[in-house]
PyMOL Python script that loads the backbone (N, CA, C, O; Angstrom):
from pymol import cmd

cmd.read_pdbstr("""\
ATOM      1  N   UNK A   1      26.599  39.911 -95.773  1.00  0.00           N
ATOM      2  CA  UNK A   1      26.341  39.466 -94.419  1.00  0.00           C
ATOM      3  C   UNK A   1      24.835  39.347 -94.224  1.00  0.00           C
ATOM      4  O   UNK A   1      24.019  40.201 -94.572  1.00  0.00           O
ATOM      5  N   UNK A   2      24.655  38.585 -93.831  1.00  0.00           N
ATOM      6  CA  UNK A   2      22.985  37.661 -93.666  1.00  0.00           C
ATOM      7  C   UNK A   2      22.378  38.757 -92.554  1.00  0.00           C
ATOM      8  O   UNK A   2      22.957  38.810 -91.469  1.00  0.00           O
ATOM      9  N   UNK A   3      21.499  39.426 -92.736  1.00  0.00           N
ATOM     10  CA  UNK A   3      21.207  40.296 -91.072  1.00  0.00           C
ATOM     11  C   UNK A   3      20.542  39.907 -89.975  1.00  0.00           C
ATOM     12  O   UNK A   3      19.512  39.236 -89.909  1.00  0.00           O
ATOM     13  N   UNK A   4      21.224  40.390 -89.081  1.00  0.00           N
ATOM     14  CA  UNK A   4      20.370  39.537 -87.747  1.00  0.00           C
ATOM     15  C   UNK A   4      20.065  41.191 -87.084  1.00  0.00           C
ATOM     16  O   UNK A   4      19.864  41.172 -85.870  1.00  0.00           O
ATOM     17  N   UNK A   5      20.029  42.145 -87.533  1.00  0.00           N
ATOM     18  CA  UNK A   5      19.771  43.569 -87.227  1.00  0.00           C
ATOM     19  C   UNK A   5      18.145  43.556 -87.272  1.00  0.00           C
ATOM     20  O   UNK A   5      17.491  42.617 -87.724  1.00  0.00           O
ATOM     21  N   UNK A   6      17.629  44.692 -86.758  1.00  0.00           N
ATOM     22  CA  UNK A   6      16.106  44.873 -86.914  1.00  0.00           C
ATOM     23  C   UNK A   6      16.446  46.247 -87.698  1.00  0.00           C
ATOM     24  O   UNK A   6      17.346  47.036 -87.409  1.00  0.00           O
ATOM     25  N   UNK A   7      15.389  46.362 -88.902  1.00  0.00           N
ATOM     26  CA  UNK A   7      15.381  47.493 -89.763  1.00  0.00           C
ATOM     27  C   UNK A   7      14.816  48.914 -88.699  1.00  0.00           C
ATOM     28  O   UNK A   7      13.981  48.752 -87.810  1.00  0.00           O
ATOM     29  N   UNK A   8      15.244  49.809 -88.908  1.00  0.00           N
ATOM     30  CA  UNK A   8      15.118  51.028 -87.943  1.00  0.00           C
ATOM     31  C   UNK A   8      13.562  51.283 -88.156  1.00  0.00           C
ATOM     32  O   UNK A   8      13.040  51.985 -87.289  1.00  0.00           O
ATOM     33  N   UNK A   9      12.749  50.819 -89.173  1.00  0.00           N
ATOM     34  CA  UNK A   9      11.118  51.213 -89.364  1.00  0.00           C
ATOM     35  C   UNK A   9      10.318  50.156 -89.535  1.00  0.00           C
ATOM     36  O   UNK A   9      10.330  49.257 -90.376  1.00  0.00           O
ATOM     37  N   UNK A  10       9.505  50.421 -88.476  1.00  0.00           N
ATOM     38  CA  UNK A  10       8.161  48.922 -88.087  1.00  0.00           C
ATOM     39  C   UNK A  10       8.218  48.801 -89.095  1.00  0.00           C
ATOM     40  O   UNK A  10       9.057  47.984 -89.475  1.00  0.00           O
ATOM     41  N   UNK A  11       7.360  49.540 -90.189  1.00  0.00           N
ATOM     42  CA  UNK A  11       6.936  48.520 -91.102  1.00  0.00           C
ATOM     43  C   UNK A  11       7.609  47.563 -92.393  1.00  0.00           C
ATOM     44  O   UNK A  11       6.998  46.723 -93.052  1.00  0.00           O
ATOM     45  N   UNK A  12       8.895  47.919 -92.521  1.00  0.00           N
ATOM     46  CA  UNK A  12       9.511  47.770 -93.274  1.00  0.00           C
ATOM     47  C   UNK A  12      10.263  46.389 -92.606  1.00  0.00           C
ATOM     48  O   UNK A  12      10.516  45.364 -93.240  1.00  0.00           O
ATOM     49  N   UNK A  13      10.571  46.643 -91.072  1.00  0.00           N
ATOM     50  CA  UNK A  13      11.167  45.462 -90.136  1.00  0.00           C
ATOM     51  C   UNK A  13      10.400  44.219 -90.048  1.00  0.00           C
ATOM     52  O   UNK A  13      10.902  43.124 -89.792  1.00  0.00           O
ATOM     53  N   UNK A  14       8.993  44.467 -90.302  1.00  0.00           N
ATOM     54  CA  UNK A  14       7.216  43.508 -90.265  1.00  0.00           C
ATOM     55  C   UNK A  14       7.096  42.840 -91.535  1.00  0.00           C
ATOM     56  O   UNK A  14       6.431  41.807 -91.604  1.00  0.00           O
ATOM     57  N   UNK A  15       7.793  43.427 -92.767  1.00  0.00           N
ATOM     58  CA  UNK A  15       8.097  42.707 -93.964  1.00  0.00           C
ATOM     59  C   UNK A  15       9.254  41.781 -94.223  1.00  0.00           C
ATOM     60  O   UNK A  15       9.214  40.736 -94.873  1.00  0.00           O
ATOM     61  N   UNK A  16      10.431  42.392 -93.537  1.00  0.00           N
ATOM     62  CA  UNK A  16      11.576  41.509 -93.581  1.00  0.00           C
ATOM     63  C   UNK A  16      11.313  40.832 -93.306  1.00  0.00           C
ATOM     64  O   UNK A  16      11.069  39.978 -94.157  1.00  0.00           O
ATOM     65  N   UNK A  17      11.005  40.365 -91.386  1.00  0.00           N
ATOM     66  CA  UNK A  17      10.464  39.503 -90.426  1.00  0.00           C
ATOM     67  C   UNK A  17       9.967  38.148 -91.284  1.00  0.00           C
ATOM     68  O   UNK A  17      10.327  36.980 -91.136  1.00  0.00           O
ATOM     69  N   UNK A  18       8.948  38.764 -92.297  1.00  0.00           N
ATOM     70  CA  UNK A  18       7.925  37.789 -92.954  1.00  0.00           C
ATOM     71  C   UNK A  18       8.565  37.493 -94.025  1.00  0.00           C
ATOM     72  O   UNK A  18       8.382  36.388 -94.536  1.00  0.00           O
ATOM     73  N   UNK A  19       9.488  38.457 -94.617  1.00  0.00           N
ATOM     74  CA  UNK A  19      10.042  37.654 -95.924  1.00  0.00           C
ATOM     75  C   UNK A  19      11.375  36.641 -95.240  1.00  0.00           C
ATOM     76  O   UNK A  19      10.772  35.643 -95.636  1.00  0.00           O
ATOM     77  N   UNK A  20      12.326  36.188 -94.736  1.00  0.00           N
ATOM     78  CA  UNK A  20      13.336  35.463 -93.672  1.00  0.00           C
ATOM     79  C   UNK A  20      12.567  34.393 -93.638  1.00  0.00           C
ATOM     80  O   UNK A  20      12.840  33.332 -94.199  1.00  0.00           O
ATOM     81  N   UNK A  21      11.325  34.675 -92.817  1.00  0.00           N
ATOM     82  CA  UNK A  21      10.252  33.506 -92.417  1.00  0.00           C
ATOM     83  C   UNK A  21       9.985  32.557 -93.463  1.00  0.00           C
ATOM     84  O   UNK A  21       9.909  31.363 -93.174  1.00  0.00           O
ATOM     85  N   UNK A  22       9.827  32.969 -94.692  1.00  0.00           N
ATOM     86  CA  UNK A  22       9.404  32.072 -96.249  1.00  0.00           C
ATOM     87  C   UNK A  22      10.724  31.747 -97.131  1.00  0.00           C
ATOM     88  O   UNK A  22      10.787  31.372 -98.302  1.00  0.00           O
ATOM     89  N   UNK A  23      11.905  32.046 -96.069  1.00  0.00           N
ATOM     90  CA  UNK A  23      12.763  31.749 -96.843  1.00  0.00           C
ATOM     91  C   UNK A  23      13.484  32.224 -98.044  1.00  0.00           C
ATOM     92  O   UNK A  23      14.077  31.563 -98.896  1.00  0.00           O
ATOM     93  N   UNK A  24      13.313  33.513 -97.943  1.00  0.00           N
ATOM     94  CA  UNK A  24      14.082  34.956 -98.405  1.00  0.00           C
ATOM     95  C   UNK A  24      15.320  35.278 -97.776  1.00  0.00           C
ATOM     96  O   UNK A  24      15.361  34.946 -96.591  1.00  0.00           O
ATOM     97  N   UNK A  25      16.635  35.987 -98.358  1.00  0.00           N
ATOM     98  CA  UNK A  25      17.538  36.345 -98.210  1.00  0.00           C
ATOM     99  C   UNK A  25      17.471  37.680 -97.217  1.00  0.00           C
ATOM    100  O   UNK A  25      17.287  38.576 -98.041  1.00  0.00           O
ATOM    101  N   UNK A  26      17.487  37.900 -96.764  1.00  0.00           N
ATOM    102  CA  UNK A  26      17.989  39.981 -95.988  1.00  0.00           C
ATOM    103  C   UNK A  26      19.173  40.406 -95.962  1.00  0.00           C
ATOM    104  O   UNK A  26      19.523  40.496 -94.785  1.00  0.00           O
ATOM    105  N   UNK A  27      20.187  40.796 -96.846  1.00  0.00           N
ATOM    106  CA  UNK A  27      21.333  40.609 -97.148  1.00  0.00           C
ATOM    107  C   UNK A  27      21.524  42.239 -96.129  1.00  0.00           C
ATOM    108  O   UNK A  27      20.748  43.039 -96.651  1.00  0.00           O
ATOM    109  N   UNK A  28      22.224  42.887 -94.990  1.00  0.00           N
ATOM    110  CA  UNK A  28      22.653  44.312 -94.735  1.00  0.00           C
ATOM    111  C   UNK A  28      23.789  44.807 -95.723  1.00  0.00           C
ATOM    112  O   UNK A  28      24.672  43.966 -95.894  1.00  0.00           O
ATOM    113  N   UNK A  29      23.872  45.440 -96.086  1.00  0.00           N
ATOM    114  CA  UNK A  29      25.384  46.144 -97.102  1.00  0.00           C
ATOM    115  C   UNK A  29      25.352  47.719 -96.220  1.00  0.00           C
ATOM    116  O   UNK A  29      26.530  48.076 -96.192  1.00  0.00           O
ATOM    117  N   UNK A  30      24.546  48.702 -95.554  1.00  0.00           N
ATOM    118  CA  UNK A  30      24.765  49.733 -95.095  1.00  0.00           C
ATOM    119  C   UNK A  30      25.696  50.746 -96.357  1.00  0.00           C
ATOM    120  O   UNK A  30      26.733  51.258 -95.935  1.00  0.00           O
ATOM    121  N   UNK A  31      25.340  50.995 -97.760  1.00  0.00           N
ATOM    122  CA  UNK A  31      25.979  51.334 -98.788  1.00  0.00           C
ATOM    123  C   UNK A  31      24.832  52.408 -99.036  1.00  0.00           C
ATOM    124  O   UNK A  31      23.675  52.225 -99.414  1.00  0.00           O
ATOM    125  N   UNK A  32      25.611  53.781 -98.655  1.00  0.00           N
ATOM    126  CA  UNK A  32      24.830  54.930 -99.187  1.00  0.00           C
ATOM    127  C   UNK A  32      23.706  55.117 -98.319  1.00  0.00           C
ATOM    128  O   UNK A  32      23.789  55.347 -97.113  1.00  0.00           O
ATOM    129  N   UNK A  33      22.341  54.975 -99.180  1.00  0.00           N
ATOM    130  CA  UNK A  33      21.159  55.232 -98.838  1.00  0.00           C
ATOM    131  C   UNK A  33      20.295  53.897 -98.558  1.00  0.00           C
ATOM    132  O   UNK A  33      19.101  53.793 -98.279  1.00  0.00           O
ATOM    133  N   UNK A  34      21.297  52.904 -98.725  1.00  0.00           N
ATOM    134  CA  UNK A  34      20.640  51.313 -98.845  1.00  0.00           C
ATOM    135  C   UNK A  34      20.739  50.380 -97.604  1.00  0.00           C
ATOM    136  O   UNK A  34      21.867  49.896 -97.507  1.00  0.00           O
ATOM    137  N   UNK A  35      19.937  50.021 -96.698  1.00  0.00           N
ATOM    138  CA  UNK A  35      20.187  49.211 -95.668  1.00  0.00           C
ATOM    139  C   UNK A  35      20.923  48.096 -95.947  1.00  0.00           C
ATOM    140  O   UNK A  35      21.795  47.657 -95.197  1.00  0.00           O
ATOM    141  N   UNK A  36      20.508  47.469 -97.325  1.00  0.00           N
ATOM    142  CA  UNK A  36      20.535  45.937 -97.550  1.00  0.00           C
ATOM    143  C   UNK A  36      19.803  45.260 -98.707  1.00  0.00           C
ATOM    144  O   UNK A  36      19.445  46.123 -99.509  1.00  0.00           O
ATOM    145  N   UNK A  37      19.651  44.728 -98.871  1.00  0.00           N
ATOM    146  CA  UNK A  37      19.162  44.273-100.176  1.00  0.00           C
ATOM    147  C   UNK A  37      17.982  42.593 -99.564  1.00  0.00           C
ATOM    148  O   UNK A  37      18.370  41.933 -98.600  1.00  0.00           O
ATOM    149  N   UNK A  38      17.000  42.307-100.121  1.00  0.00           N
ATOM    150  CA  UNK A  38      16.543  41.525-100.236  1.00  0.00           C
ATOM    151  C   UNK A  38      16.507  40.595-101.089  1.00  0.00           C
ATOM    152  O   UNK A  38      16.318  41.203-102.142  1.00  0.00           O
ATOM    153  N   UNK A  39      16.600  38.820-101.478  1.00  0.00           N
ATOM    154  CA  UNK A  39      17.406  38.414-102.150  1.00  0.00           C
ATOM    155  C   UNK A  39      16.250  36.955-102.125  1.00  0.00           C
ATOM    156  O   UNK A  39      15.594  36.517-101.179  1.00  0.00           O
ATOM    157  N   UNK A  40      16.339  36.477-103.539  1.00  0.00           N
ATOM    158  CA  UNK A  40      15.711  35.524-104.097  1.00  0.00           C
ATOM    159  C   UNK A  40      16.576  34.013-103.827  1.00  0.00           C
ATOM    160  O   UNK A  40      17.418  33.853-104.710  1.00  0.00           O
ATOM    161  N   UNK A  41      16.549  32.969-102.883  1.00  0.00           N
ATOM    162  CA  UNK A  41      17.915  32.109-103.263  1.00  0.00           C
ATOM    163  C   UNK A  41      17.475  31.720-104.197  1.00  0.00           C
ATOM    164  O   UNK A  41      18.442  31.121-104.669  1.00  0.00           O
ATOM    165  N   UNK A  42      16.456  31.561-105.075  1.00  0.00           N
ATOM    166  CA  UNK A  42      15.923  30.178-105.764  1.00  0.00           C
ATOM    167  C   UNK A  42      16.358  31.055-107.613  1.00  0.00           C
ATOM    168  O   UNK A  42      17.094  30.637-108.507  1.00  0.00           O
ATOM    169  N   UNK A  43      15.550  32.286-107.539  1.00  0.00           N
ATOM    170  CA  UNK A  43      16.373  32.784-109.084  1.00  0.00           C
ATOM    171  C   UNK A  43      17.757  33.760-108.563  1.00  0.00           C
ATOM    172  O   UNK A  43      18.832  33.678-109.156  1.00  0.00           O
ATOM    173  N   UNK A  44      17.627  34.322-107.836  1.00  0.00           N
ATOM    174  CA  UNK A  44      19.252  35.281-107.800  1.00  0.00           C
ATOM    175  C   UNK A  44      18.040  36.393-107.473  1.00  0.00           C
ATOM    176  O   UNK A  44      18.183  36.633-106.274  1.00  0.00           O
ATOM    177  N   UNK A  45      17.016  37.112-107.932  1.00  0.00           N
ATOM    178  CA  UNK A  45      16.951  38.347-108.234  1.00  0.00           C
ATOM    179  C   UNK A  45      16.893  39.398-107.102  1.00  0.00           C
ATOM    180  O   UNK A  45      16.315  38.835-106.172  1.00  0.00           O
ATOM    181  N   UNK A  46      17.135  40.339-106.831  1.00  0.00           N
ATOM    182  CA  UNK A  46      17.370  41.147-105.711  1.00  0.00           C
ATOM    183  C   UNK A  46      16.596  42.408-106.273  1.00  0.00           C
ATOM    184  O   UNK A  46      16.329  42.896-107.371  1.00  0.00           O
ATOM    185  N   UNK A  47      16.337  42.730-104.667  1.00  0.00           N
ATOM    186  CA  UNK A  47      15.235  44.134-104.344  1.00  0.00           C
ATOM    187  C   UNK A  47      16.419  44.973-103.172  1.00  0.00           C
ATOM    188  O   UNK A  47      17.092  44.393-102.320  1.00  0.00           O
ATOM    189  N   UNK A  48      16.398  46.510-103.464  1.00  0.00           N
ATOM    190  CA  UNK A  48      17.383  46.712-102.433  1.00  0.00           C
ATOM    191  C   UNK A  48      16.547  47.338-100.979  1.00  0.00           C
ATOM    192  O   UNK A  48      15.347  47.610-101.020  1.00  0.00           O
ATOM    193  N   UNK A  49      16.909  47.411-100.436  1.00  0.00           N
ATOM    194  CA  UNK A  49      16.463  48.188 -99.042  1.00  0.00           C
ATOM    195  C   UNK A  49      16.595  49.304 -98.581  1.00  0.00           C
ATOM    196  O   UNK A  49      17.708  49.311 -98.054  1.00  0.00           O
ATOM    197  N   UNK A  50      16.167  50.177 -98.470  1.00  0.00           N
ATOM    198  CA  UNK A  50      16.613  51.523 -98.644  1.00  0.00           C
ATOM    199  C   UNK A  50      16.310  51.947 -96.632  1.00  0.00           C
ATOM    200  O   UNK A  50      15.173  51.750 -96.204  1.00  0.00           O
ATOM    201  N   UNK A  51      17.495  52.533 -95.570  1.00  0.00           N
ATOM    202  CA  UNK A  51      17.156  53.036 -94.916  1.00  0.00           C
ATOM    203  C   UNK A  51      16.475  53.851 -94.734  1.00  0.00           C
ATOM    204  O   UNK A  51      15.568  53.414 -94.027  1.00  0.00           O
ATOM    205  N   UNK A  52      16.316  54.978 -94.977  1.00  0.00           N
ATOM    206  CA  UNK A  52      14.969  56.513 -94.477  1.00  0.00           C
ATOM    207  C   UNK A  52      14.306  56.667 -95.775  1.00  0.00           C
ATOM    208  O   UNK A  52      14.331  57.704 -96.437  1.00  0.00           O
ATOM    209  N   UNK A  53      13.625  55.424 -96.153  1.00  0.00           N
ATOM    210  CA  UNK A  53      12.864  55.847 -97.471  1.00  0.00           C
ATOM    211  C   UNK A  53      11.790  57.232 -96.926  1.00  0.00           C
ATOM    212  O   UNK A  53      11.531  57.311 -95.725  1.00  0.00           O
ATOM    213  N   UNK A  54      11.301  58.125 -97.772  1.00  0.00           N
ATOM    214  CA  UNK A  54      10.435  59.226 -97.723  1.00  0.00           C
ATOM    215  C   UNK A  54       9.241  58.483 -96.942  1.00  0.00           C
ATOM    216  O   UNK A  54       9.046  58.673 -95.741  1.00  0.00           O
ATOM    217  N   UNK A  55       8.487  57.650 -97.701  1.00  0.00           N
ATOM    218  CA  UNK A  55       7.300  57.180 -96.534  1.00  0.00           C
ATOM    219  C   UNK A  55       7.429  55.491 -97.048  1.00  0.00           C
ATOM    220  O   UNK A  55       7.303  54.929 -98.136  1.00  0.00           O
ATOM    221  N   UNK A  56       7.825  54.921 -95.307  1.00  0.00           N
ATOM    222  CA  UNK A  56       8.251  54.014 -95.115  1.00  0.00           C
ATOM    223  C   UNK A  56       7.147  52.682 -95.530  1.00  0.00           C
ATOM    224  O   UNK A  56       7.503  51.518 -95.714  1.00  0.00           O
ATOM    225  N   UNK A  57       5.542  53.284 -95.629  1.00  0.00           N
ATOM    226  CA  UNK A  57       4.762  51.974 -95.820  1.00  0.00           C
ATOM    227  C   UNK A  57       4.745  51.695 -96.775  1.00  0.00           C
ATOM    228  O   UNK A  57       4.574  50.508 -97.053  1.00  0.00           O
ATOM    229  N   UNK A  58       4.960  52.899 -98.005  1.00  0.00           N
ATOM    230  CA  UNK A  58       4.913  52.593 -99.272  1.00  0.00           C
ATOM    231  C   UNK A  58       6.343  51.792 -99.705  1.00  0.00           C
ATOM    232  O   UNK A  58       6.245  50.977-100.622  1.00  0.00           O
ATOM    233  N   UNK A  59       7.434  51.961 -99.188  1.00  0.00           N
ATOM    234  CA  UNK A  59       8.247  51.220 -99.605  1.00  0.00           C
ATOM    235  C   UNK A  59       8.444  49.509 -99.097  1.00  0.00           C
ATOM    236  O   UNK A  59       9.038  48.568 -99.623  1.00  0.00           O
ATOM    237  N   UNK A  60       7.468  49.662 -97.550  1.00  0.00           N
ATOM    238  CA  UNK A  60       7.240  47.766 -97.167  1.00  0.00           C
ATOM    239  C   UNK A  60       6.297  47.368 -98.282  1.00  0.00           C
ATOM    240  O   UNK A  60       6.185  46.274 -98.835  1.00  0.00           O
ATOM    241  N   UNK A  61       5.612  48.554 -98.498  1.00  0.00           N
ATOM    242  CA  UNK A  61       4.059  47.591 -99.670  1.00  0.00           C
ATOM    243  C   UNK A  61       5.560  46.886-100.826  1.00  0.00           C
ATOM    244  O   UNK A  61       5.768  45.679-100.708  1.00  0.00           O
ATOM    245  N   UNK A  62       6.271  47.508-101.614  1.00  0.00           N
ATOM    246  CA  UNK A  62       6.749  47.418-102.453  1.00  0.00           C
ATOM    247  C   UNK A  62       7.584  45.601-102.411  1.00  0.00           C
ATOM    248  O   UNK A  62       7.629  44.574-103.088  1.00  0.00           O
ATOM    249  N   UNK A  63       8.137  46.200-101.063  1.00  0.00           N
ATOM    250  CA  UNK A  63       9.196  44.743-100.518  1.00  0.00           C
ATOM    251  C   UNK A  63       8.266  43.677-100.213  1.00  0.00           C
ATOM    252  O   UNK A  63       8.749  42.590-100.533  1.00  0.00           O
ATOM    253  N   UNK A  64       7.304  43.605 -99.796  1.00  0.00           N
ATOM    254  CA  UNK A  64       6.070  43.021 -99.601  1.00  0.00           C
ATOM    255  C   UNK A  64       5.707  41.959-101.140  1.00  0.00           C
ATOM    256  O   UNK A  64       5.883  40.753-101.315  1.00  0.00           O
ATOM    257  N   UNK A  65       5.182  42.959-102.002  1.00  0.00           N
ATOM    258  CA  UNK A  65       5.200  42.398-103.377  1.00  0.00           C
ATOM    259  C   UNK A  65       6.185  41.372-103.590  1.00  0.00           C
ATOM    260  O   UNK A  65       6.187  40.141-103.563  1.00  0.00           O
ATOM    261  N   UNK A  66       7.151  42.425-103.846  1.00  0.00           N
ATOM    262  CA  UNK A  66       8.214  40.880-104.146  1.00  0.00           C
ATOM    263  C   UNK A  66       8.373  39.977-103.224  1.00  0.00           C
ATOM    264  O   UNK A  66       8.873  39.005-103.791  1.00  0.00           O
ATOM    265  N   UNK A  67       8.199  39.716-101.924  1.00  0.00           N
ATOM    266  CA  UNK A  67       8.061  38.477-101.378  1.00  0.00           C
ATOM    267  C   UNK A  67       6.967  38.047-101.580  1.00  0.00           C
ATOM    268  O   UNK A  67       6.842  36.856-101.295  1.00  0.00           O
ATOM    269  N   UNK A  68       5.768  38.733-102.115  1.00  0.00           N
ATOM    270  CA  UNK A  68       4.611  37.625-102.429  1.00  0.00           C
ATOM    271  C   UNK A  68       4.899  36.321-103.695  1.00  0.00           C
ATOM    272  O   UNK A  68       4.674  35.114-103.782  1.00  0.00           O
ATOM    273  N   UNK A  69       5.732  37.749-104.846  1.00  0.00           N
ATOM    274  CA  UNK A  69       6.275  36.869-106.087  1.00  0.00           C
ATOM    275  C   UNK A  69       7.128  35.602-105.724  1.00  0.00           C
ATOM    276  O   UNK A  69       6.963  34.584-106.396  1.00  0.00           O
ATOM    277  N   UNK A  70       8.117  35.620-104.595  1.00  0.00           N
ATOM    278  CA  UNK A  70       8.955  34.750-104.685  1.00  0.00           C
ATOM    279  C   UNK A  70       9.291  33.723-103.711  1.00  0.00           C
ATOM    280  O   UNK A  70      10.131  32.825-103.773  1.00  0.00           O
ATOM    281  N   UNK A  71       8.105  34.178-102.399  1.00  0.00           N
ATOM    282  CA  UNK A  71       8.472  32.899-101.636  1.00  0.00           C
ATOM    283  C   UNK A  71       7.683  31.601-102.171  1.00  0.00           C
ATOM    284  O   UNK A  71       6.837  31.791-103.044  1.00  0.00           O
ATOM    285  N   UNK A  72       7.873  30.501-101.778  1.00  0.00           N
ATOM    286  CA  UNK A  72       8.301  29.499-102.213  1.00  0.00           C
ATOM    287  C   UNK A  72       7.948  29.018-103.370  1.00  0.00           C
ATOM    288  O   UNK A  72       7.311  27.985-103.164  1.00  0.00           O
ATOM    289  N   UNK A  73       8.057  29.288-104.714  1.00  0.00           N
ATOM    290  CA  UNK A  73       7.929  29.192-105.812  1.00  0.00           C
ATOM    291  C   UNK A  73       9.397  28.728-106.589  1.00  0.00           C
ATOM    292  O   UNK A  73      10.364  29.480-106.466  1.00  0.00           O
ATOM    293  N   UNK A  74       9.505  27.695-107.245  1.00  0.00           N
ATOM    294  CA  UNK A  74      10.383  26.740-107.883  1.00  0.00           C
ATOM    295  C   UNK A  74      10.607  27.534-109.029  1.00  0.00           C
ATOM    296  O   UNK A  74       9.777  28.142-109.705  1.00  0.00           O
ATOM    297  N   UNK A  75      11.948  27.445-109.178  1.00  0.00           N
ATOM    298  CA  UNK A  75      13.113  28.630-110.160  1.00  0.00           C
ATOM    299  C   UNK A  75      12.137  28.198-111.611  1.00  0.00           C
ATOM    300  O   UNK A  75      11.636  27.166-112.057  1.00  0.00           O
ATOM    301  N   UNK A  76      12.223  29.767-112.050  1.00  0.00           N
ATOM    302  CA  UNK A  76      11.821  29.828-113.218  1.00  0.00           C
ATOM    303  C   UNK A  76      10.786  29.803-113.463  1.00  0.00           C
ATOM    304  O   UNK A  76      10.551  29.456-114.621  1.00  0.00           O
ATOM    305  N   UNK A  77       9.299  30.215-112.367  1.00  0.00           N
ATOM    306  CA  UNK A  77       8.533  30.414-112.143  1.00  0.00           C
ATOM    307  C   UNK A  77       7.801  31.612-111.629  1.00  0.00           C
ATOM    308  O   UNK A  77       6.596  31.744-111.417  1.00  0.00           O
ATOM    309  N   UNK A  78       8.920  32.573-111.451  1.00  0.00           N
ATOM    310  CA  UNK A  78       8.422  33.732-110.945  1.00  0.00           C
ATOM    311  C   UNK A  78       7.485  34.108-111.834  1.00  0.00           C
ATOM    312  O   UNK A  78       7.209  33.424-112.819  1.00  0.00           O
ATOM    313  N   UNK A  79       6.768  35.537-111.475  1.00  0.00           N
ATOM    314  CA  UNK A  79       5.772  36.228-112.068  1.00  0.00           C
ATOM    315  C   UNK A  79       6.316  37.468-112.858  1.00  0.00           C
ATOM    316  O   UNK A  79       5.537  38.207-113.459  1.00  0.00           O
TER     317      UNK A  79
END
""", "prot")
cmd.dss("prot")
cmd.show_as("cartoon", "prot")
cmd.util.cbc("prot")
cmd.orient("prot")
C-alpha cells in the first residue's frame, strides 16, 4: 500500500516528503519494527523504514542517501 500516512518522526517524515517528491516509492507494511519500506521504481531495490529507530536523524541521513543514489537516474545506473 502506497502511503499517504505521515511518518511519526520529523525527520525521517522530511526525507520521505522529498524522496515521493523525485519519484520514489513509500511503500507502509507496519511489519514488526518496520514502518514501510522505501522503493526504487526504476531498478526494484528497496531500503526498509524502521518506526522508533534509536536516533531518528541518523536513520533519515541513511534514507536520504539512497534517495540521493536513485532519484531520477535511468535503470542500471545506480551507484
Amino acid at each position: 500500500m502506497i502511503s499517504k500516512q505521515r511518518h511519526p518522526k520529523k525527520p525521517i517524515a522530511e526525507v520521505l516528503r522529498r524522496a515521493q517528491e523525485e519519484g520514489l516509492l513509500v511503500v507502509e507494511l507496519h511489519k514488526g519494527h518496520r514502518w514501510g519500506r522505501l522503493v526504487c521504481p526504476d531498478c526494484g531495490e528497496q531500503m526498509p523504514i524502521y518506526c522508533t529507530p534509536r536516533v531518528p536523524e541518523h536513520h533519515a541521513e541513511r534514507l536520504d542517501k539512497f534517495r540521493n543514489r536513485h532519484r531520477g537516474t535511468p535503470k542500471g545506473e545506480h551507484s
